[in-house]
Backbone as a printed PyTorch tensor [residue, N CA C, xyz], in Angstrom:
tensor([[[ -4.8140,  16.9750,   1.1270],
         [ -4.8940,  15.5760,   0.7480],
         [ -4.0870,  14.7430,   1.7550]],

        [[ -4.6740,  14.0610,   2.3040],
         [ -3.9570,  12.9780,   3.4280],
         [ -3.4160,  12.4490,   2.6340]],

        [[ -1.9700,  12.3590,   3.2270],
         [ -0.6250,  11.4460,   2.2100],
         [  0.3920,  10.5020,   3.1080]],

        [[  0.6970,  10.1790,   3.0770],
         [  2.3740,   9.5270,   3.8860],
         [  3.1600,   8.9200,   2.9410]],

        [[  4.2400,   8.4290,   3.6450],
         [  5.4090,   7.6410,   2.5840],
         [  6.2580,   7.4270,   4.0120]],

        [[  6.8410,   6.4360,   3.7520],
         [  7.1910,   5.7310,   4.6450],
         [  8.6290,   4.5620,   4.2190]],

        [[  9.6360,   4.4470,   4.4830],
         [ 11.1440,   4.1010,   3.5220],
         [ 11.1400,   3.4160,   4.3630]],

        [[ 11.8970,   1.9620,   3.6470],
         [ 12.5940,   1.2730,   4.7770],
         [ 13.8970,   0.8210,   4.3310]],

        [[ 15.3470,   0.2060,   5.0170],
         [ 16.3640,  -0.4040,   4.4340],
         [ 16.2610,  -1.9820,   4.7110]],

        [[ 16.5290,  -2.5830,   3.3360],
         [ 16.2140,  -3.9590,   3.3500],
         [ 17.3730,  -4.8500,   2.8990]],

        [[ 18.4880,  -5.9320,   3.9750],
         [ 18.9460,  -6.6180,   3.3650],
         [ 18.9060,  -7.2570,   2.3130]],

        [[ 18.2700,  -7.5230,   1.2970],
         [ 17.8330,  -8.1360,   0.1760],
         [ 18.2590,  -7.2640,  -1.2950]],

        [[ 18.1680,  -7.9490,  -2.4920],
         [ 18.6460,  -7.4010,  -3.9490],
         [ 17.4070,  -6.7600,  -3.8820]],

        [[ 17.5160,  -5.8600,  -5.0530],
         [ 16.2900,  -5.2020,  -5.6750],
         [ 15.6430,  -6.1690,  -6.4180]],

        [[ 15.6700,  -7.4470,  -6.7830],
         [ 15.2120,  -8.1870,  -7.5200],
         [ 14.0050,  -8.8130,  -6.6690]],

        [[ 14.7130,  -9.0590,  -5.6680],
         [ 13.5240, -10.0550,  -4.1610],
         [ 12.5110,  -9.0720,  -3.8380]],

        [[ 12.7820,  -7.7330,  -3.8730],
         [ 11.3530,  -6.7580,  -3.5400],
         [ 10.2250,  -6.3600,  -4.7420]],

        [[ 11.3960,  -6.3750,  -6.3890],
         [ 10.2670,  -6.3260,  -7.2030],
         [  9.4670,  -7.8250,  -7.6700]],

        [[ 10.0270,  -9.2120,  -6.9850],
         [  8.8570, -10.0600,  -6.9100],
         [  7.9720, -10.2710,  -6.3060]],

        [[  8.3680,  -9.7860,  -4.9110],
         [  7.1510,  -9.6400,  -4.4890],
         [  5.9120,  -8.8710,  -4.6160]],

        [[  6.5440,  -7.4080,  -4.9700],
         [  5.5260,  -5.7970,  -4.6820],
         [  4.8840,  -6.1730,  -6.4990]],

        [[  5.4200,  -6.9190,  -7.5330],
         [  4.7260,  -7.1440,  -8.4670],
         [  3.9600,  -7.5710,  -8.7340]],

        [[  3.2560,  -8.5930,  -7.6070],
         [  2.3180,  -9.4380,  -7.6980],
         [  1.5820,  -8.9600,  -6.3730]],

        [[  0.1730,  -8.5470,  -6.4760],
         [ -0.7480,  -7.6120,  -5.8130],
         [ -1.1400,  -8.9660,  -4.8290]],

        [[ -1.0990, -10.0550,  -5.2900],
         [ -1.4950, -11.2000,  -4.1620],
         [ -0.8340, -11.3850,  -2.7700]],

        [[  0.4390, -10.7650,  -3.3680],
         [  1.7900, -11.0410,  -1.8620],
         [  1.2880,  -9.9980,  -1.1740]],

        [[  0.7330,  -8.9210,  -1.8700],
         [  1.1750,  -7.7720,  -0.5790],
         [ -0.4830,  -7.2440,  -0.0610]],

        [[ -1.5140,  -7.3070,  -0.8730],
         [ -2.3140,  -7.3170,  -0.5380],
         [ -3.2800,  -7.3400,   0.8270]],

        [[ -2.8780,  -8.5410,   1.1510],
         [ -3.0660,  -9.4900,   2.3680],
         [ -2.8080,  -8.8480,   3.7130]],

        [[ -1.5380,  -7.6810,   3.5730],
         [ -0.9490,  -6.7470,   4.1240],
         [ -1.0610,  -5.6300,   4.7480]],

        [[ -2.2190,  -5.3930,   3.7600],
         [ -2.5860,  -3.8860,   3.8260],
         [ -3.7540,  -3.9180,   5.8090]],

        [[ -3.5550,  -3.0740,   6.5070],
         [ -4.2280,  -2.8440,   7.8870],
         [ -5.4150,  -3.3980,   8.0480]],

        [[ -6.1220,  -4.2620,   8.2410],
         [ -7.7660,  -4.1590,   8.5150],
         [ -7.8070,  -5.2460,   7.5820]],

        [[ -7.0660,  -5.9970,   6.8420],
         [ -7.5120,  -6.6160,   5.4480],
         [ -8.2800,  -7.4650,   6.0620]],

        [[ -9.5440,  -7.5160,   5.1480],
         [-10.6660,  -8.8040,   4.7510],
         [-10.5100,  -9.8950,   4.1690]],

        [[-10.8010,  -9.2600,   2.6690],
         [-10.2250,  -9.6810,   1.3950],
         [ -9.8910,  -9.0180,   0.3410]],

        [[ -9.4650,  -9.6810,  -0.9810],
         [ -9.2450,  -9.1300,  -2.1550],
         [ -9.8770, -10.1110,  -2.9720]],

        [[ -9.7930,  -9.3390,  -4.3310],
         [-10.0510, -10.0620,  -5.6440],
         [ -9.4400,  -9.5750,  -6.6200]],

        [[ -8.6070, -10.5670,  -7.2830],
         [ -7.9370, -10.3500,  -8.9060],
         [ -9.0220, -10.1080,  -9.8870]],

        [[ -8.7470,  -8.8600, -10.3080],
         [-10.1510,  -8.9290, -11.8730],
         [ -9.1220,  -9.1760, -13.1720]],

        [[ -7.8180,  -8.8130, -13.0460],
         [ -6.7440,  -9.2710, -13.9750],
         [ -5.5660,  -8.4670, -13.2910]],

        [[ -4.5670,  -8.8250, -14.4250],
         [ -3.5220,  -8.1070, -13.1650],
         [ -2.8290,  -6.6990, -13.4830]],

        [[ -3.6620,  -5.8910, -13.8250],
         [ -3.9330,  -4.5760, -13.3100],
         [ -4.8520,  -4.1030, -12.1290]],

        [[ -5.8850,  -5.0130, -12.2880],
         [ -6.9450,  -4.4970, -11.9680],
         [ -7.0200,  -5.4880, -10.3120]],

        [[ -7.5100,  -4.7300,  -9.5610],
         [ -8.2210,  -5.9000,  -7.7510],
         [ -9.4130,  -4.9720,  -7.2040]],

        [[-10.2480,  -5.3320,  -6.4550],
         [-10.7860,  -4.8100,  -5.4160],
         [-10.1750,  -5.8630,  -3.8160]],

        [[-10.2450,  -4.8980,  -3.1540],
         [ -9.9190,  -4.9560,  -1.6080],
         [-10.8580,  -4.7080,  -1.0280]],

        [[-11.1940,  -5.2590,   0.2350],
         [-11.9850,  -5.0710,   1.6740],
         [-11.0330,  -4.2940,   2.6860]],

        [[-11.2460,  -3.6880,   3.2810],
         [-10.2920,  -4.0500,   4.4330],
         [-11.3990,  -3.0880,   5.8430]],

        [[-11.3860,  -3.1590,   7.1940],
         [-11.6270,  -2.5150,   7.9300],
         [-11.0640,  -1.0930,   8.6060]],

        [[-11.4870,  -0.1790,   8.2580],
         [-10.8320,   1.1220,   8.5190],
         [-11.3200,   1.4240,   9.7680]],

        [[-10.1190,   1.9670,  10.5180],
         [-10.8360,   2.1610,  12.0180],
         [ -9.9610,   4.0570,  12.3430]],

        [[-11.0930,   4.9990,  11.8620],
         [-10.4880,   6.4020,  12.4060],
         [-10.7900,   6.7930,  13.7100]],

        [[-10.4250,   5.6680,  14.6150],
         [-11.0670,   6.3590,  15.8420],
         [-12.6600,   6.5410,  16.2370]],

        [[-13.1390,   7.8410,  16.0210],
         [-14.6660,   7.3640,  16.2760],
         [-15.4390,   6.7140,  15.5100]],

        [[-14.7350,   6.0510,  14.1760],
         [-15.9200,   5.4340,  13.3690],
         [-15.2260,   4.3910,  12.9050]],

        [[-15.4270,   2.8960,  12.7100],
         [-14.7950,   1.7710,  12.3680],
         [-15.6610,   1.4740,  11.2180]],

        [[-15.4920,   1.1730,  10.0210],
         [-15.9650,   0.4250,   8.8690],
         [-15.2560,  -0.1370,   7.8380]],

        [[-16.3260,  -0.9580,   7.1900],
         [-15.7410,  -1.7760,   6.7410],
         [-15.7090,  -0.9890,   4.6150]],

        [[-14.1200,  -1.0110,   4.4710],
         [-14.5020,  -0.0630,   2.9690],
         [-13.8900,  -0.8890,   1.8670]],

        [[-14.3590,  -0.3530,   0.8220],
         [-14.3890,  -1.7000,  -0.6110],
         [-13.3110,  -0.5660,  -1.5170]],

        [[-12.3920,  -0.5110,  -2.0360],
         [-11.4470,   0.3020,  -2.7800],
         [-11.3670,  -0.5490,  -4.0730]],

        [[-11.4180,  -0.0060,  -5.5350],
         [-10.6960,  -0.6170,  -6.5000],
         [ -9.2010,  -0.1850,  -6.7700]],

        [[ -8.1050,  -1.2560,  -7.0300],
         [ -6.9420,  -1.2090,  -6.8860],
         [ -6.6740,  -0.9460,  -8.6940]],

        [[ -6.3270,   0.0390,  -9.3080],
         [ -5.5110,   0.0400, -10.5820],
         [ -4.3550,   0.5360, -10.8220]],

        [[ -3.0810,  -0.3390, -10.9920],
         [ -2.1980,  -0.4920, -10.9030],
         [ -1.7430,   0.5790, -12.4790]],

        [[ -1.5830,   1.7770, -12.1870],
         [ -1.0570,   2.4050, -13.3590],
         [  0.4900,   2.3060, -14.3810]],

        [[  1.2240,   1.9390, -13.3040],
         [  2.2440,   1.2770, -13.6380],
         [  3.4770,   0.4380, -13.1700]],

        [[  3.8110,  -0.6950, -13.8380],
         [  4.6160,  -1.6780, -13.5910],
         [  6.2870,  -1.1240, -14.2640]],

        [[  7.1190,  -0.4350, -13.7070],
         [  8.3380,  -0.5030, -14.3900],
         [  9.6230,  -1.2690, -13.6860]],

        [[  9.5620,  -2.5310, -14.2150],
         [ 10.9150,  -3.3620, -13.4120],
         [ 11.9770,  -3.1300, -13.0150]],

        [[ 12.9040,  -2.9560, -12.2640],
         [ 12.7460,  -3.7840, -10.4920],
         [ 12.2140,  -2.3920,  -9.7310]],

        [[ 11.7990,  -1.3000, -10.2750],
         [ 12.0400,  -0.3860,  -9.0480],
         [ 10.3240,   0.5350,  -8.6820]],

        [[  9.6320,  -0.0730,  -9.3040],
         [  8.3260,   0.8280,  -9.1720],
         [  6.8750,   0.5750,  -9.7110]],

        [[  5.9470,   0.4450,  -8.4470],
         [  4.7070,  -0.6720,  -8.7930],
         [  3.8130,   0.8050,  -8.2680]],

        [[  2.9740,   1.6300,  -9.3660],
         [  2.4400,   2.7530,  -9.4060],
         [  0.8620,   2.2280,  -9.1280]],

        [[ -0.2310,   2.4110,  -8.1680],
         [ -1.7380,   2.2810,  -8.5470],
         [ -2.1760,   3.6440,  -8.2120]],

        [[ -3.3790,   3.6960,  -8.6400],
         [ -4.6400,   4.2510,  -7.8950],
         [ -5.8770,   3.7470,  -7.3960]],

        [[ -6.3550,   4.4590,  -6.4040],
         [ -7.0050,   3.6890,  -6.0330],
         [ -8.7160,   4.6660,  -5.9410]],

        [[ -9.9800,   3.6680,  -6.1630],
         [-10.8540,   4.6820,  -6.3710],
         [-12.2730,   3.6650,  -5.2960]],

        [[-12.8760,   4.3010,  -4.3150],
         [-13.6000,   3.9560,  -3.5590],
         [-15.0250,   3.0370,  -4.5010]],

        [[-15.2930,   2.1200,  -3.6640],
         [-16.1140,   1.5850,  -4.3450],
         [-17.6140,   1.5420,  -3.3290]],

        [[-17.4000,   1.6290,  -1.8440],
         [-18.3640,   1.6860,  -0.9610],
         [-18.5000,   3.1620,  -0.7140]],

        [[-17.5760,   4.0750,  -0.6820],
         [-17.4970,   5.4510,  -0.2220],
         [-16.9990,   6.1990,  -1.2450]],

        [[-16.6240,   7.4550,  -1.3910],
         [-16.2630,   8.3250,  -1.6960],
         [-15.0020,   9.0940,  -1.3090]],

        [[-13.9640,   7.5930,  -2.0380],
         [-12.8160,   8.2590,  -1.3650],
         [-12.0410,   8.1820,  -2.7040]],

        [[-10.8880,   8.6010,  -2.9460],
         [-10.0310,   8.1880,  -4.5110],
         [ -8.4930,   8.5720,  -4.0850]],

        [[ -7.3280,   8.1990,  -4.5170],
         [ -6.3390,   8.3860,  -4.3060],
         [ -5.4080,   7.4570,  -4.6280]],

        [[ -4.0340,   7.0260,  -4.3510],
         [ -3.0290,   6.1420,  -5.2490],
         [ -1.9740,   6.1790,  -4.0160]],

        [[ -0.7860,   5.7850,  -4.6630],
         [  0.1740,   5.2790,  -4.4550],
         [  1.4300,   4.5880,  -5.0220]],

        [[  2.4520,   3.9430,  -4.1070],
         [  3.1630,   3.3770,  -4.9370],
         [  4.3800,   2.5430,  -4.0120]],

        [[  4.9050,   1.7050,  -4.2700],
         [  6.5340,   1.0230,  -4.0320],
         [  7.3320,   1.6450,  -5.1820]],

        [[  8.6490,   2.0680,  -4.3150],
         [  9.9550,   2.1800,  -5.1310],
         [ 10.7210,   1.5760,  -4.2120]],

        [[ 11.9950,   0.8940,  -4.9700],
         [ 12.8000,   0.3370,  -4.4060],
         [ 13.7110,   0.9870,  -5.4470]],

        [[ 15.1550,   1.0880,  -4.4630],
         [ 15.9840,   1.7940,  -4.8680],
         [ 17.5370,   0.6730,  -4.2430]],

        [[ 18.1130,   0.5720,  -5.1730],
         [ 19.3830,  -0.2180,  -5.0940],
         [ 20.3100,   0.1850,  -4.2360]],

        [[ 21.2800,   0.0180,  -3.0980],
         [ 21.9180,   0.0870,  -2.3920],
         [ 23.4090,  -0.2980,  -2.7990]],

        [[ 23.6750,  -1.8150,  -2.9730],
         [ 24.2520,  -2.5730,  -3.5650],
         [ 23.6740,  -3.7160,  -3.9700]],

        [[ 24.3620,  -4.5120,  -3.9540],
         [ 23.7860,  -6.0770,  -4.7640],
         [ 22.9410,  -6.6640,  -3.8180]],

        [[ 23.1800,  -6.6400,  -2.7430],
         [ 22.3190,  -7.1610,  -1.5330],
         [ 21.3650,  -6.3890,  -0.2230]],

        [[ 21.3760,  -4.7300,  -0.5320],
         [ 20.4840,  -3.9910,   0.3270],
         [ 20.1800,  -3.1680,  -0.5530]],

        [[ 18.7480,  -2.7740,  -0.4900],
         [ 17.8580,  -2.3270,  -0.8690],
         [ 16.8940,  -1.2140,   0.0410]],

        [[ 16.8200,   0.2650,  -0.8830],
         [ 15.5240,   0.8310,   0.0640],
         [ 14.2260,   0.5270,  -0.5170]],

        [[ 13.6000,   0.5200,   0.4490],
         [ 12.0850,   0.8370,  -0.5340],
         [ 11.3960,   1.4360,   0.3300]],

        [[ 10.3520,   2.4330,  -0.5420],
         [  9.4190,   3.4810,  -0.0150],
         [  8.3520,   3.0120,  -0.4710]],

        [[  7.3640,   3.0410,   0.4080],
         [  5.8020,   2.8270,   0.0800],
         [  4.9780,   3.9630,   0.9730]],

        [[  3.6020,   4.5890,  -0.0780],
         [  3.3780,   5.6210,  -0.4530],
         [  1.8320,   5.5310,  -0.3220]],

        [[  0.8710,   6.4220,   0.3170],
         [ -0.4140,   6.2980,   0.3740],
         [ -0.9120,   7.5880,   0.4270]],

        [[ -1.6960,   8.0140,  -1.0090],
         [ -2.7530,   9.2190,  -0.4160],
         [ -4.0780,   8.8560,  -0.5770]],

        [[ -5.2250,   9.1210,  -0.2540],
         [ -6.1690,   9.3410,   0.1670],
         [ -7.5170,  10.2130,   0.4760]],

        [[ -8.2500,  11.0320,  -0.1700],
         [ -8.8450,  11.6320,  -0.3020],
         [-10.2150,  11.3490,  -0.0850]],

        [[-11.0050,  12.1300,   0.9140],
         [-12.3800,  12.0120,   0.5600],
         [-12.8400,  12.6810,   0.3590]],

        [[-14.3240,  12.5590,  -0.5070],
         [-14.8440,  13.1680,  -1.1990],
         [-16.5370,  13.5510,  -0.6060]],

        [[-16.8980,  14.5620,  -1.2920],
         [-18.9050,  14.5870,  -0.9240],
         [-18.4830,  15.4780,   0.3830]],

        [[-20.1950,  15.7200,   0.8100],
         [-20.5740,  16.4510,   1.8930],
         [-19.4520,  16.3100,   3.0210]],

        [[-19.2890,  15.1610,   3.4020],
         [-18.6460,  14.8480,   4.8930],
         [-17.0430,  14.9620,   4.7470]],

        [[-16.4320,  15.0590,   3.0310],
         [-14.7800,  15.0610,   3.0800],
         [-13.9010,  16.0320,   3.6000]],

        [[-14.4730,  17.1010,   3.8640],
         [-13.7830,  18.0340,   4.9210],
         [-13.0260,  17.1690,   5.7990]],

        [[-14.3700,  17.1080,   6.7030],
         [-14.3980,  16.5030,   8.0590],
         [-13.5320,  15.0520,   7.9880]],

        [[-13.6750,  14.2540,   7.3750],
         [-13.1260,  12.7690,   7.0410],
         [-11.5360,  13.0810,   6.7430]],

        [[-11.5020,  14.1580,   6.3870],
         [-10.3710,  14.5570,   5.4220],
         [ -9.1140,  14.6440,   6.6840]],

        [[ -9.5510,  15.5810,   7.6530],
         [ -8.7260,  15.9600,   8.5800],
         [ -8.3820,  14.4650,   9.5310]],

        [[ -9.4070,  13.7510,   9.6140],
         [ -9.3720,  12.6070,  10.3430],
         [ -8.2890,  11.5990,   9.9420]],

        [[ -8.4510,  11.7470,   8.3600],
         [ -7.1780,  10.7740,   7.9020],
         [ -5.9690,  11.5700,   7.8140]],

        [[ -5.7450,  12.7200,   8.2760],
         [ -4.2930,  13.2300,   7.8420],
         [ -3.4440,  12.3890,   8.6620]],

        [[ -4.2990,  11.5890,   9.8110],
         [ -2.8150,  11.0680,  10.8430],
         [ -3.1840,   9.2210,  10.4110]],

        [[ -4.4260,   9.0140,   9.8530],
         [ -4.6610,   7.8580,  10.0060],
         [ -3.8230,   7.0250,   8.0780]],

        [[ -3.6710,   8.0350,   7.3720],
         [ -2.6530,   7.4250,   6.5350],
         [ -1.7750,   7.3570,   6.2910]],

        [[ -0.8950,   8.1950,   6.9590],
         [  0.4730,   8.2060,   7.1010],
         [  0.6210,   6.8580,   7.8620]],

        [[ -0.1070,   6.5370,   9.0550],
         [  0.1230,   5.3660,  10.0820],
         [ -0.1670,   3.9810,   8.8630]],

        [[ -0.7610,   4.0450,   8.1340],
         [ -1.4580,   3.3020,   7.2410],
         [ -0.2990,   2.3440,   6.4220]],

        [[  0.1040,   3.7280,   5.6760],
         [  1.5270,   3.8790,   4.9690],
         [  2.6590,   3.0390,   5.4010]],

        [[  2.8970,   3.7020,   6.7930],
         [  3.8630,   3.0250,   7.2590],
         [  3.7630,   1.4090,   7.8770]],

        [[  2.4320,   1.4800,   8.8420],
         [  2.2250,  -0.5190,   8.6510],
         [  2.4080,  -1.4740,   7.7480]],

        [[  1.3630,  -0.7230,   6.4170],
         [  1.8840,  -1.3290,   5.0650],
         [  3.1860,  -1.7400,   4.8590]],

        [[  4.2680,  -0.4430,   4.8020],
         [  5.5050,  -0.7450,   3.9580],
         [  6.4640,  -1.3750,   4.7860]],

        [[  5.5480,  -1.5690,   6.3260],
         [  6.8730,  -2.4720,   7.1170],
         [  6.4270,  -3.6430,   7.3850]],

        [[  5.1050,  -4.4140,   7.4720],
         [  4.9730,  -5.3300,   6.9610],
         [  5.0230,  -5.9320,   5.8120]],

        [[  4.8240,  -5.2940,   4.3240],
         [  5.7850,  -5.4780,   3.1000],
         [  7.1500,  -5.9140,   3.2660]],

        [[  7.8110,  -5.2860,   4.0630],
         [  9.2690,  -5.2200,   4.5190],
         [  9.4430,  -6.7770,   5.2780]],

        [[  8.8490,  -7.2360,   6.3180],
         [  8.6670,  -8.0220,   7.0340],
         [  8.6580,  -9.4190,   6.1770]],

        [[  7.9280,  -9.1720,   4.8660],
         [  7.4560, -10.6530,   4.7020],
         [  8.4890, -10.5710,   3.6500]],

        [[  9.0620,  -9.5560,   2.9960],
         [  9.9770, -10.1430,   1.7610],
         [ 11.1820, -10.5460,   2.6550]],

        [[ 11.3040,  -9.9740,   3.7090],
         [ 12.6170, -10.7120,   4.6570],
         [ 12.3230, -12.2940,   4.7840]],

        [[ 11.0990, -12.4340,   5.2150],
         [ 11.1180, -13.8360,   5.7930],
         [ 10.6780, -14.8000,   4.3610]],

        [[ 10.1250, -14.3480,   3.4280],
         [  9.8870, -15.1490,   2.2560],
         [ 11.5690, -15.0410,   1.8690]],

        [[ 12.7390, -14.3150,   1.9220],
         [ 14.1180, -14.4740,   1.5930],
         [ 14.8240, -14.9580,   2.6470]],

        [[ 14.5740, -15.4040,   3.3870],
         [ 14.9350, -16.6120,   4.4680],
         [ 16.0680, -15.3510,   5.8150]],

        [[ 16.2020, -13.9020,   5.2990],
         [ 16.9100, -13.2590,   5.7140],
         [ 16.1850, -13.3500,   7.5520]],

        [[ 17.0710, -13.1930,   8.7310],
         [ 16.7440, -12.5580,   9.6580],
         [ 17.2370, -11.6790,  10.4240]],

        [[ 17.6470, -10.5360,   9.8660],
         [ 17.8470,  -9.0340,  10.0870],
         [ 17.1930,  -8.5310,  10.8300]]])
């Protein structure tokens, strides 16, 4: 199963990362390749985004369900292909430092499925870890600059 996780250390409270990573609109936007999204409520989104593994670039539709919300430290989804045949989850944890630094880890696996998921399979072992980590450092990036921090 293609996986990554990817930590970062963040000047900021644990409070400034679970407003942002709580609301799927902030971080969304974020994710590599993004298109678009759509709120169906707030568990629930679909995403666009453009996936590019090297020899094949497309464009893939994922539904986002957010399995669980537990405040300040952990925003749980899964995620289940809506153009392809892919399924898998994730997550943010943020973990307290002191009053003003914060870690947080963000988390991506990935699976494909059907005739071709072998093959697809091996392709993403390097392409979600990289995924992972763009994500959780542009996550990182914008709760700095939405907290006026420049670290």
């Amino acid at each position: 199963m293609p996986a990554g996780t990817h930590t970062v250390q963040l000047p900021v409270g644990i409070e400034e990362i679970w407003t942002f990573v709580s609301d799927m609109d902030k971080w969304a936007p974020l994710v590599p390749g993004y298109i678009d999204h759509e709120i169906i409520n707030d568990r629930e989104s679909t995403w666009s985004f453009k996936g590019d593994l090297g020899f094949m670039k497309k464009t893939v539709k994922l539904k986002i369900d957010i399995t669980e919300w537990k405040e300040p430290t952990t925003v749980t989804f899964n995620l289940t292909g809506l153009s392809d045949n892919f399924k898998g989850g994730g997550f943010f944890q943020a973990d307290a430092i002191d009053e003003t630094h914060t870690t947080m880890s963000g988390n991506l696996d990935i699976t494909a499925g059907g005739a071709m998921g072998p093959m697809v399979n091996q392709i993403m072992k390097s392409f979600v870890p990289k995924t992972a980590e763009e994500l959780t450092d542009a996550v990182a990036e914008k709760i700095k600059e939405v907290a006026g921090v420049t670290q």
